[in-house]
One Martini backbone bead per residue (centre of mass of N, CA, C, O) as a GRO file, in nm:
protein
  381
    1UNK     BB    1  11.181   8.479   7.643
    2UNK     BB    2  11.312   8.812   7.472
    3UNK     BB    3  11.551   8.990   7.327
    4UNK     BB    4  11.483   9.314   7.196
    5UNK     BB    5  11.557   9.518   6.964
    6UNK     BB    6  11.601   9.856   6.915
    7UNK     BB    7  11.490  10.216   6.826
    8UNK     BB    8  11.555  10.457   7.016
    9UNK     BB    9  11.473  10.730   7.143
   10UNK     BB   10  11.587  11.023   7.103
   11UNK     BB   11  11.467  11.187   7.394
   12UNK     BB   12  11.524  10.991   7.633
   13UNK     BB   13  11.658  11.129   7.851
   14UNK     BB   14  11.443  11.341   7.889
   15UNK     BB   15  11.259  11.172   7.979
   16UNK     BB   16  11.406  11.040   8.224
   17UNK     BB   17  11.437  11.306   8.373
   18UNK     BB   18  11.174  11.369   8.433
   19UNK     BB   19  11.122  11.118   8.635
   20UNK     BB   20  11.380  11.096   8.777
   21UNK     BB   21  11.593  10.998   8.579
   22UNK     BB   22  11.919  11.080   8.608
   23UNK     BB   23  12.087  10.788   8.599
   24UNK     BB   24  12.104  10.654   8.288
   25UNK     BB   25  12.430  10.702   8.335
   26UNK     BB   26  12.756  10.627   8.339
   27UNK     BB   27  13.023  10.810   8.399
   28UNK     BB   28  13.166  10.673   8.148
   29UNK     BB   29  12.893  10.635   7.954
   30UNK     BB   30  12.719  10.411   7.991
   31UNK     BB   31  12.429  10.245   8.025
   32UNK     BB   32  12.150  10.191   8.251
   33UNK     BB   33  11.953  10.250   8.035
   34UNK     BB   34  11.791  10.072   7.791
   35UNK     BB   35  11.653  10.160   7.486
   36UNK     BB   36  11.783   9.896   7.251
   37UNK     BB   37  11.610   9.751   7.438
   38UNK     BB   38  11.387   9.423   7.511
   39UNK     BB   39  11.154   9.253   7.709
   40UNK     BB   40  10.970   8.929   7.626
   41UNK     BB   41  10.662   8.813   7.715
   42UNK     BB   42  10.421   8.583   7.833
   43UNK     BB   43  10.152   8.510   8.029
   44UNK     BB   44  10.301   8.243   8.155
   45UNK     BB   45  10.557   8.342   8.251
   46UNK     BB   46  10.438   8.574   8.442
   47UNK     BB   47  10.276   8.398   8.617
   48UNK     BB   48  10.546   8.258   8.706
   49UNK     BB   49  10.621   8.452   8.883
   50UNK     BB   50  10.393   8.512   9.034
   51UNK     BB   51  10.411   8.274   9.205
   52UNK     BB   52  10.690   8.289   9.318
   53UNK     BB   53  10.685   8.533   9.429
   54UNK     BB   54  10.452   8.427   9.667
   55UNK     BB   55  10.551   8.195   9.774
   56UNK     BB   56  10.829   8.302   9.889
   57UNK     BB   57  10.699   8.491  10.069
   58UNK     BB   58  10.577   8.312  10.245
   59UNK     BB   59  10.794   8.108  10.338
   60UNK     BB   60  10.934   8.350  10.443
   61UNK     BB   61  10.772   8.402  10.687
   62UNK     BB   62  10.822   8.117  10.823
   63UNK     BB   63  11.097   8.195  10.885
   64UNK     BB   64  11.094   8.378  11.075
   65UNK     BB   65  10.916   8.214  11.298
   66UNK     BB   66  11.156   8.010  11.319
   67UNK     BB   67  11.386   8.228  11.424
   68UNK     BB   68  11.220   8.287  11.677
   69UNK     BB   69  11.163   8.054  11.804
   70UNK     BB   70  11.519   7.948  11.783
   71UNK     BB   71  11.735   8.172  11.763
   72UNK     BB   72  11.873   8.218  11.485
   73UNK     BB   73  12.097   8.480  11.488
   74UNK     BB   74  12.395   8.404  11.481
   75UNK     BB   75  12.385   8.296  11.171
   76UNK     BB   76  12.321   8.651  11.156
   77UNK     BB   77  12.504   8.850  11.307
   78UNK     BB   78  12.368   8.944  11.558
   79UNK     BB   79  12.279   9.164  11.792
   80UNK     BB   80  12.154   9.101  12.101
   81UNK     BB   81  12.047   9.392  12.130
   82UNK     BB   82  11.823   9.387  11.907
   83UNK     BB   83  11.602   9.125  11.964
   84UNK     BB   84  11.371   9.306  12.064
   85UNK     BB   85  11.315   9.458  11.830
   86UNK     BB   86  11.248   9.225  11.626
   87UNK     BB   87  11.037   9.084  11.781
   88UNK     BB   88  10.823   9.371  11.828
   89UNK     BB   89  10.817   9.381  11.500
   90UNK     BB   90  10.640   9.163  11.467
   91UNK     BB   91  10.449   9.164  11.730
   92UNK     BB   92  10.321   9.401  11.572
   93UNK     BB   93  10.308   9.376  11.256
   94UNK     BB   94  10.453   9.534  11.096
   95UNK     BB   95  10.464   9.708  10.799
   96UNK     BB   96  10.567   9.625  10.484
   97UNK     BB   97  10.638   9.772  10.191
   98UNK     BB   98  10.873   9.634  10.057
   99UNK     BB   99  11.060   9.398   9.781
  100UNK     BB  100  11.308   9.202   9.615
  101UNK     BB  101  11.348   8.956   9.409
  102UNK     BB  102  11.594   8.754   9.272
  103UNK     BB  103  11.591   8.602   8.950
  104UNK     BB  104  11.611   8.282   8.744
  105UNK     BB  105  11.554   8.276   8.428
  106UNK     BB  106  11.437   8.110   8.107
  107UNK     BB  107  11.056   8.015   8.144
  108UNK     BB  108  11.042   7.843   8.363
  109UNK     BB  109  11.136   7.833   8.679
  110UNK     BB  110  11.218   7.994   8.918
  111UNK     BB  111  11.541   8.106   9.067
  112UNK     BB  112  11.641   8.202   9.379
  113UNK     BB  113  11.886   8.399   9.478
  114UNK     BB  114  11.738   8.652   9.645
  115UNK     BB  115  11.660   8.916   9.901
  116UNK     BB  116  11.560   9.264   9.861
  117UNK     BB  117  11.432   9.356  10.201
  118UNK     BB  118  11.566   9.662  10.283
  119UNK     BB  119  11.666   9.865  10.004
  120UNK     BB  120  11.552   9.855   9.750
  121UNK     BB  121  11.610   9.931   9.360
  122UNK     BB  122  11.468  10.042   9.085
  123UNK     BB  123  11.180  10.169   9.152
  124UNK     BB  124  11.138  10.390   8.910
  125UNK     BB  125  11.211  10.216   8.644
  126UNK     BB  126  11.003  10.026   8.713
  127UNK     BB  127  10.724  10.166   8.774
  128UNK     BB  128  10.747  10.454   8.551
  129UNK     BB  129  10.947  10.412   8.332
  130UNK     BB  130  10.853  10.164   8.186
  131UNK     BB  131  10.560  10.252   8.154
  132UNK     BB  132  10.588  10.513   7.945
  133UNK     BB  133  10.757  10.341   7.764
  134UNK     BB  134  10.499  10.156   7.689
  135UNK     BB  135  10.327  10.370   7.573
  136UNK     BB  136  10.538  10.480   7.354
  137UNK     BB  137  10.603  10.170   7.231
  138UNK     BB  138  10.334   9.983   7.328
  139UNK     BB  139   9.996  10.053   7.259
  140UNK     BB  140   9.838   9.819   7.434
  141UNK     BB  141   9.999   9.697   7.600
  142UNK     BB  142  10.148   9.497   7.843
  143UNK     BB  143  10.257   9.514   8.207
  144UNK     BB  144  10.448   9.415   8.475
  145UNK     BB  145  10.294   9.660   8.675
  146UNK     BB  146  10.152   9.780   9.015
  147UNK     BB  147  10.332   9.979   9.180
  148UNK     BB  148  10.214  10.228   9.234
  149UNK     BB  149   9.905  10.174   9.332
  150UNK     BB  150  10.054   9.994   9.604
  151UNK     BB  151  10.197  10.172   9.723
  152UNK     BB  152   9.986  10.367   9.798
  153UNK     BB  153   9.815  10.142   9.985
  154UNK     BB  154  10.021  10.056  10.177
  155UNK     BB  155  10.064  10.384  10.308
  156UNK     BB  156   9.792  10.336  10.420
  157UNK     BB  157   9.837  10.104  10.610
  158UNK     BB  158  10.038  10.231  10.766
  159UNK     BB  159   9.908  10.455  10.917
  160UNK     BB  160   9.761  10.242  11.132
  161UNK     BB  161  10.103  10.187  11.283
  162UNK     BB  162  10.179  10.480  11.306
  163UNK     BB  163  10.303  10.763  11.457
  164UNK     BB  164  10.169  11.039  11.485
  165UNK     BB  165  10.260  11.227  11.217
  166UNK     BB  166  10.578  11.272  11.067
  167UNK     BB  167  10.722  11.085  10.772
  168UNK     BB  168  11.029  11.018  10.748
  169UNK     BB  169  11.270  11.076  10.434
  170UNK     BB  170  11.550  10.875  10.407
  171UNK     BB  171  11.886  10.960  10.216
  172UNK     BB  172  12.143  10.938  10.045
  173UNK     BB  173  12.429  11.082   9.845
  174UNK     BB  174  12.238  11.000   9.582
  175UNK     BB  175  12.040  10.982   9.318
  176UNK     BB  176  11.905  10.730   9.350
  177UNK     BB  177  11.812  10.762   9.628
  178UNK     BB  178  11.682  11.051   9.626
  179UNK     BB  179  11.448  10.952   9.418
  180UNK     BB  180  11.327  10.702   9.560
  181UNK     BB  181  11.230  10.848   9.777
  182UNK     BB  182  11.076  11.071   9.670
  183UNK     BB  183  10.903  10.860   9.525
  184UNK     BB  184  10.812  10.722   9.842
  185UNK     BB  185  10.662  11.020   9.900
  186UNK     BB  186  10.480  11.057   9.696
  187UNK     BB  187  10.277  10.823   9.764
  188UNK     BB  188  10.231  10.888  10.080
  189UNK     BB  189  10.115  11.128   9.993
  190UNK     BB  190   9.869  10.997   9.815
  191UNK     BB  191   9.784  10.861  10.103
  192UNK     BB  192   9.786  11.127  10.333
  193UNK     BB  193  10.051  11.178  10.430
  194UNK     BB  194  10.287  11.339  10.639
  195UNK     BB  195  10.610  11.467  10.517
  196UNK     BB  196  10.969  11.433  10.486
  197UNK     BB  197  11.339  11.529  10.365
  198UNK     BB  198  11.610  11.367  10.491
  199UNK     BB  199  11.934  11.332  10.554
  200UNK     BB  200  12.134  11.120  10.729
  201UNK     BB  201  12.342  11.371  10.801
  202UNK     BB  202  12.087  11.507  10.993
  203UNK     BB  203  12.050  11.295  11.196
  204UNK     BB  204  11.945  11.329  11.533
  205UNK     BB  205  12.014  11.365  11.864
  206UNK     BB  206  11.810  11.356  12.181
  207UNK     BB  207  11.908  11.284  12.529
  208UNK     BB  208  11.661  11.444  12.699
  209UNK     BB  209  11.423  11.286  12.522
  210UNK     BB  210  11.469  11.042  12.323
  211UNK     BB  211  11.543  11.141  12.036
  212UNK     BB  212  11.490  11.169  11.710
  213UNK     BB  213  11.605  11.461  11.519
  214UNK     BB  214  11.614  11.741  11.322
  215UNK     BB  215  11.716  12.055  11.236
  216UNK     BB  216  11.505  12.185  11.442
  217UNK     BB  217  11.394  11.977  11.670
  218UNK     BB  218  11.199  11.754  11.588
  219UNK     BB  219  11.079  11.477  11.595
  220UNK     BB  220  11.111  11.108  11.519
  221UNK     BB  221  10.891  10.842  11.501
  222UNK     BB  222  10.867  10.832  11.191
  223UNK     BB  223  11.077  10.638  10.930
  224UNK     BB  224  11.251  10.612  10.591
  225UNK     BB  225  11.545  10.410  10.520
  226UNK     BB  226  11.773  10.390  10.267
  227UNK     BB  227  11.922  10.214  10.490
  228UNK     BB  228  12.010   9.943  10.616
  229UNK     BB  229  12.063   9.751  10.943
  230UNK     BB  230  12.373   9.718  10.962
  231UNK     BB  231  12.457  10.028  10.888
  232UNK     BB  232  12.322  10.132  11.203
  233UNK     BB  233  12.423   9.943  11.446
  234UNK     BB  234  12.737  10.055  11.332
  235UNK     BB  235  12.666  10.326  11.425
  236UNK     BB  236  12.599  10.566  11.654
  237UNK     BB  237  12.272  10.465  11.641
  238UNK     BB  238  12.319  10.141  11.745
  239UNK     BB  239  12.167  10.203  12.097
  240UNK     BB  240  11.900  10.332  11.994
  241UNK     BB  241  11.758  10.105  11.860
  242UNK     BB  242  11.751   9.917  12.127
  243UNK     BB  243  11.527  10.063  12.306
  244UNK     BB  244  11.316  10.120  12.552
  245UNK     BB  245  11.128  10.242  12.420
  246UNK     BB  246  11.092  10.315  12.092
  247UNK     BB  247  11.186  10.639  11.933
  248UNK     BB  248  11.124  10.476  11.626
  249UNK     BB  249  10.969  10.413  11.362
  250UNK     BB  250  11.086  10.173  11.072
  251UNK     BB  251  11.172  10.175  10.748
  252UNK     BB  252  11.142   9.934  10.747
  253UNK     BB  253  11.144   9.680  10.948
  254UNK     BB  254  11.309   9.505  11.139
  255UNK     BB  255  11.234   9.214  11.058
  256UNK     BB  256  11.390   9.257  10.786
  257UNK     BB  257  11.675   9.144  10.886
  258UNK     BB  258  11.578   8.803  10.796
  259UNK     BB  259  11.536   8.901  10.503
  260UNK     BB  260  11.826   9.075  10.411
  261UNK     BB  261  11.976   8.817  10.462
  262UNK     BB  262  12.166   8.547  10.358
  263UNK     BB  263  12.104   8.338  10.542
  264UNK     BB  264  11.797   8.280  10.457
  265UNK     BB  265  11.861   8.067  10.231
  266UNK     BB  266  11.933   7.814  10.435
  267UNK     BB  267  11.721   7.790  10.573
  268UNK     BB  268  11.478   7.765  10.331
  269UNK     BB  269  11.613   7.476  10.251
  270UNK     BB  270  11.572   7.346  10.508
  271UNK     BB  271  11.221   7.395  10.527
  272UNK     BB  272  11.221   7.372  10.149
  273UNK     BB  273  11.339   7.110   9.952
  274UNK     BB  274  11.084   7.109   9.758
  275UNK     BB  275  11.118   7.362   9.600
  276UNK     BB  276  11.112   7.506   9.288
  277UNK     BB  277  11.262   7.794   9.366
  278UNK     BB  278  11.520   7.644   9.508
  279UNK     BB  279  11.852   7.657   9.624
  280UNK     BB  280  12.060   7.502   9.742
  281UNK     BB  281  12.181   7.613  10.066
  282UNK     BB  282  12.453   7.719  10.268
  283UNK     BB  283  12.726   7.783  10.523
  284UNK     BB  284  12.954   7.568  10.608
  285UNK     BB  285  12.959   7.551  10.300
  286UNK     BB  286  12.920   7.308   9.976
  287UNK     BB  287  12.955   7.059  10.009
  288UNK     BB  288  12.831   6.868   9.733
  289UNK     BB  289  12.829   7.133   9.546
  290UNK     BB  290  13.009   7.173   9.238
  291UNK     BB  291  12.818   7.402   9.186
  292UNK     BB  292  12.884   7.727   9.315
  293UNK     BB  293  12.766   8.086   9.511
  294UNK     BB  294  12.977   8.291   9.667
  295UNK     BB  295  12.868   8.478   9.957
  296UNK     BB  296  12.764   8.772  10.171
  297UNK     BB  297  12.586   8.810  10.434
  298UNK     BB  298  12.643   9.124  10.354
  299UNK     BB  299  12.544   9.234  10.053
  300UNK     BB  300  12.619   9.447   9.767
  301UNK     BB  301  12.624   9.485   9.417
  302UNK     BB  302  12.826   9.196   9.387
  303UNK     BB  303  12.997   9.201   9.604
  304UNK     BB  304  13.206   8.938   9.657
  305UNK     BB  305  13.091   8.725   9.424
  306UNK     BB  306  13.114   8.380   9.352
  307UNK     BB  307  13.199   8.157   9.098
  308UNK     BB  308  13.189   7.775   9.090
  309UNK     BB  309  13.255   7.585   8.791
  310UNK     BB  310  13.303   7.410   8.570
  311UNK     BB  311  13.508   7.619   8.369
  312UNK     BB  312  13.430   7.807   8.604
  313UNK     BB  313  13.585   8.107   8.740
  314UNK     BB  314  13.460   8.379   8.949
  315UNK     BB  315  13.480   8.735   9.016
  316UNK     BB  316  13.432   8.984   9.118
  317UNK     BB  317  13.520   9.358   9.012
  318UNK     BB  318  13.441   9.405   9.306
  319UNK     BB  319  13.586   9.489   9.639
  320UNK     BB  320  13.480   9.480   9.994
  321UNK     BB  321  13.581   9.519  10.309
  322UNK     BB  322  13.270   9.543  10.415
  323UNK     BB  323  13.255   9.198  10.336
  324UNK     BB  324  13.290   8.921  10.533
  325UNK     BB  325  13.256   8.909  10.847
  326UNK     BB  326  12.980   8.737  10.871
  327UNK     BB  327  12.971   8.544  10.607
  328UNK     BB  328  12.890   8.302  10.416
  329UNK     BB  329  12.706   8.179  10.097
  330UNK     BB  330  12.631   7.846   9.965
  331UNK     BB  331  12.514   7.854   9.627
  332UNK     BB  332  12.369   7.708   9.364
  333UNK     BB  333  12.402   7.703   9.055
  334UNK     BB  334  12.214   7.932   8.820
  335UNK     BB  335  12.237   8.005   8.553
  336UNK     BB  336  12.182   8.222   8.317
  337UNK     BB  337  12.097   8.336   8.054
  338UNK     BB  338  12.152   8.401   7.718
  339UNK     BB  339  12.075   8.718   7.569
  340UNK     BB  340  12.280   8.873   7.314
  341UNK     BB  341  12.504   8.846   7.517
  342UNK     BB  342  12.318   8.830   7.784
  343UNK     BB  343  12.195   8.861   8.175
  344UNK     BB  344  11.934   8.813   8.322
  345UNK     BB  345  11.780   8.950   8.589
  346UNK     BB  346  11.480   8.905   8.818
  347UNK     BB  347  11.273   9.151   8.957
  348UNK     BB  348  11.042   9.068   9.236
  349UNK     BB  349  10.784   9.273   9.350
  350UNK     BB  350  10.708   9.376   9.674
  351UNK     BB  351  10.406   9.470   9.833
  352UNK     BB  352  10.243   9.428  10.120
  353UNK     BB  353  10.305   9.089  10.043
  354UNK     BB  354  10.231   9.155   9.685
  355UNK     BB  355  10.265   9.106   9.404
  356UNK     BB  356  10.385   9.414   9.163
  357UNK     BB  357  10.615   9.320   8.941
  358UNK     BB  358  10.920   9.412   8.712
  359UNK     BB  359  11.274   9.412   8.693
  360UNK     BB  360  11.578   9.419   8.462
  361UNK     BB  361  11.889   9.295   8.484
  362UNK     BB  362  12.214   9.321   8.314
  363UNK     BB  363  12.477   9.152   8.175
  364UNK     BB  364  12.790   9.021   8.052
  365UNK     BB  365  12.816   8.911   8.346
  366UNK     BB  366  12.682   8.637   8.550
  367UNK     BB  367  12.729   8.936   8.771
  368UNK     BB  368  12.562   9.128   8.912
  369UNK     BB  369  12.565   9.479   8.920
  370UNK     BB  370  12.604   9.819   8.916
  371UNK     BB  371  12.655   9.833   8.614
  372UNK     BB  372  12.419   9.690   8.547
  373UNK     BB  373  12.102   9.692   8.313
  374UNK     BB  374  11.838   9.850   8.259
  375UNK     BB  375  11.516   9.660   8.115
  376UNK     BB  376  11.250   9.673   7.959
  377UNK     BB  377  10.862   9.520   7.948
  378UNK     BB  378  10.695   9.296   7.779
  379UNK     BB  379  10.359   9.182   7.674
  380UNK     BB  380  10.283   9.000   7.402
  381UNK     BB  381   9.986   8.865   7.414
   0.00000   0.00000   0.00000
C-alpha cells in the first residue's frame, strides 16, 4: 500500500458535483474529496482486505445470535420495550443492504476498529465518484469495487422481504445525507422498486390507524432510513417502533443495533479472541491493556474518542454531549499507519453479507473524524 502524488483533474469539482458529489470541500474550504492523491494497492492486500471484510462479517452474525440467545442487551443499553422488535428481526430474517467495517491496515493483517453498520456514509464517493476517477485516470486498471452492481442485487432480494407497496427513502437536511439516499432510491429504483424521497421531519403518524404516513397521508410500510435506531428510539416516534405488529419495516433493520453499537467489539473479543482481525476490547475498563482507545459505544464521526498510549494521550477535537452516557469501549490501540505524513483508515463495504468495495478516509491526526478525506484508490497490479 502506497500513497501517491497526482495533478488534479482541472475540472474536477464540476466532475464530481455531476455524480452527485456536491459535498466535496469543507465549509472552511479544505478538500474532503482529494484529487492531488490516491493509494495504490497489490492484489494480495487487497484480496487480504477482502477475506478480513468477509470473516469479521460472518463473526459478526453468530455474535448476534450469542447476544439474543444470552439476552446481553443491557451491556448495549438498549432499552426493554425495543427487545421484541429485534428479536422478530433477526428470527424473519430480514435482509440487510449495506454496511463499513473500518480497518487498521498497513499491509498485513487488516485489525478491525469498527463497524458502521446502520447508517454508514461516504458510499457515493466510494461506489461512483472513485470508479469514474479511476476510468479517467488510470485506464485500464482495476479497482476493489462492485458496490453499484450489488447494491442493485441486494435490492432485488430485499423486494421478497419487504412489504408491498412503496418503499420510503428517508433522510436529513444536509448534502451528504439527501445524495447518499438519492444514491440508494436510485439502485432500489434499478432493482424494480417503487420508491419515494421523503425528508425526516415529514415523517406523520396516523394515531387512528397505527400507521406512519407521508405528507399526503398515504401509509409507509417499508422505508430506508439514514437515520441511527438509537437517535429514533429516543425521538417522539420511539413508542411506535416497538409496536406489535410493526407499523413499517425498517431498513436497516433492527436487529442492526446489535452491531451498530461498538459494545459489539467487546462481545467479538470475547467469543473469537484468536481471530486475527480482532483487538483486545473490553466494556469494564483497559483491564491490562497499555496502549488502548477509549470510545463511547454510541456515537459517529470520532466524536469522543480517545487514544492512550505510552507518549501519547490523545482527545477527539469534536466533543458531543449526546454521547457517552451508555458506556464506553476500551480498545487495543492499532496504530493507523503513517503515509505521506497522513493516516489513513480502510472502509470495508458489505453489500447483502458479502465484501463489495473499499474506500479510504485519511486524516493528518491518528483520529478519524468528519474533517477526515476520502481518497481514491487503484489496484496496481
Amino acid at each position: 500500500m502506497r500513497r501517491m502524488r497526482l495533478e488534479p483533474r482541472p475540472d474536477w469539482k464540476a466532475r464530481l458535483e455531476a455524480l452527485g458529489v456536491n459535498y466535496h470541500t469543507h465549509d472552511d474550504g479544505s478538500p474532503y474529496w482529494r484529487e492531488d492523491a490516491c493509494y495504490g494497492f497489490s492484489l494480495p492486500e487487497v484480496e487480504r482486505l477482502e477475506r478480513a471484510a468477509q470473516d469479521v462479517q460472518a463473526m459478526c452474525l453468530k455474535a448476534v445470535d450469542h447476544i439474543l440467545a444470552r439476552n446481553r442487551f443491557a451491556e448495549y443499553g438498549i432499552p426493554p420495550q425495543l427487545i421484541p422488535a429485534i428479536r422478530e428481526s433477526w428470527e424473519r430474517d430480514e435482509v440487510s443492504i449495506y454496511g463499513r467495517f473500518d480497518f487498521a491496515f498497513d499491509g498485513g493483517l487488516p485489525k478491525l476498529l469498527e463497524y458502521n453498520a446502520d447508517t454508514p456514509t461516504s458510499l457515493v464517493e466510494a461506489a461512483i465518484a472513485q470508479w469514474y476517477w479511476l476510468e479517467e485516470r488510470f485506464p485500464g486498471r482495476d479497482q476493489f469495487n462492485s458496490l453499484h452492481e450489488r447494491l442493485i442485487e441486494a435490492w432485488k432480494r430485499a423486494s421478497g422481504y419487504l412489504p408491498v407497496g412503496t418503499v420510503y427513502f428517508l433522510y436529513q437536511d444536509t448534502w451528504e445525507d439527501h445524495q447518499t439516499v438519492a444514491y440508494l432510491r436510485d439502485t432500489a429504483d434499478q432493482a424494480g422498486l417503487s420508491t419515494a424521497q421523503l425528508a425526516l421531519e415529514d415523517l406523520g403518524w396516523n394515531e387512528a390507524s397505527g400507521e406512519f404516513v407521508d405528507l399526503d397521508g398515504r401509509p409507509i410500510r417499508a422505508a430506508f432510513k439514514l437515520y441511527p435506531w438509537e437517535f429514533m428510539w429516543k425521538d417522539a416516534y420511539g413508542p411506535m417502533l416497538a409496536r406489535q405488529p410493526r407499523p413499517c419495516t425498517f431498513l436497516e433493520p433492527a436487529w442492526k443495533m446489535l452491531l451498530s453499537n461498538k459494545a459489539l467489539l467487546a462481545i467479538l473479543w470475547e467469543l473469537f479472541p484468536d481471530s486475527p482481525y480482532l483487538l483486545p476490547a473490553y466494556l469494564d475498563g483497559p483491564r491490562d491493556l497499555i496502549a488502548y482507545v477509549k470510545k463511547p459505544i454510541l456515537a459517529r464521526e470520532g466524536a469522543n474518542v480517545e487514544i492512550h498510549a505510552p507518549g501519547l494521550d490523545l482527545q477527539a477535537s469534536e466533543q458531543r454531549d449526546c454521547y457517552g452516557a451508555e458506556g464506553y469501549i476500551y480498545q487495543a490501540y492499532a496504530p493507523l499507519p503513517e503515509c505521506d505524513g497522513f493516516h489513513p483508515v480502510i472502509g470495508g463495504w458489505i453489500v447483502d453479507g458479502e465484501p463489495a468495495g473499499m474506500g479510504i478516509r485519511e486524516s493528518i491526526s491518528p483520529i478519524t473524524d468528519n474533517g477526515s478525506c476520502f481518497v481514491p484508490h487503484v489496484i496496481e497490479d
